[in-house]
Steps between C-alpha positions, in 0.01 A plus 500: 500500500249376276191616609289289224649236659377593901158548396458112346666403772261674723177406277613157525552522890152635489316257279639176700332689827210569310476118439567470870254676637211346213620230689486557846116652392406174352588291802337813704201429310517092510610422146830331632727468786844563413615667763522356898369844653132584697322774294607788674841539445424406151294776504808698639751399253285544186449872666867551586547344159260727304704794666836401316330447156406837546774656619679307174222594235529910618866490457478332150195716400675810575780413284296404211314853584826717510721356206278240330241627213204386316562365192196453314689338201600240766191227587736364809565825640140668432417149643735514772364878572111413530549217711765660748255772512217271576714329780557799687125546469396138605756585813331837594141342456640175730653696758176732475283251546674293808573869695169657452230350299401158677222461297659426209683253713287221307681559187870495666529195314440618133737828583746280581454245218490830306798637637717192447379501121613849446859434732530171233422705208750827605790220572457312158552787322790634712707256691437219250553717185804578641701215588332344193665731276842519673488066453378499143734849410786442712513855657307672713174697343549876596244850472 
């Protein structure tokens, strides 16, 4: 099993709900309307949503953890290491923030934006690194 393999796969899984849910909070906030649903269950679905990403990121970050390293020859993987890092961060400070600090419930908006930036960042120079190399090498990169 290629195991390089399962964690773009998963990244990418992640990524397209991460553009999901910027997308279900833009038409939450009234920047579109995309999708035929009242607010709540929106509001439900980007939760429910959220929940996956996470449960995806914590598998994928505890590989990289346990048999990845840190090269610091490497820009993409030192790269790849600050802004996974910072993802998990922007998480912990976003759940944080929604379970038990509603005041800084007025900046939901910029954690999220932030959050997204970091997800877009970690996947770029994971997932797309990846399959970019295995079309422009012919074989799959490996550790």
């Amino acid at each position: 099993m290629d195991v390089i393999l399962l964690k773009a796969l998963g990244a990418s899984l992640a990524f397209l709900l991460a553009v999901l849910n910027l997308l279900i909070m833009l038409q939450l906030y009234g920047k579109i309307s995309l999708f035929p649903w009242a607010s709540e269950p929106l509001a439900w679905w980007h939760r429910r949503q959220g929940d996956v990403i996470l449960a995806l990121f914590v598998l994928i970050a505890y590989h990289c953890v346990r048999y990845g390293y840190i090269d610091p020859d490497s820009p993409r993987v030192l790269g790849h290491s600050i802004l996974g890092s910072l993802t998990l961060a922007v998480i912990a400070l976003k759940f944080v923030t929604v379970r038990w600090i509603p005041r800084l419930m007025d900046h939901i908006a910029v954690i999220g934006a932030s959050l997204f930036v970091a997800t877009t960042g970690t996947v770029l120079t994971s997932a797309l690194w990846y399959f970019a190399t295995w079309i422009r090498e012919g074989a799959r990169p490996v550790y």
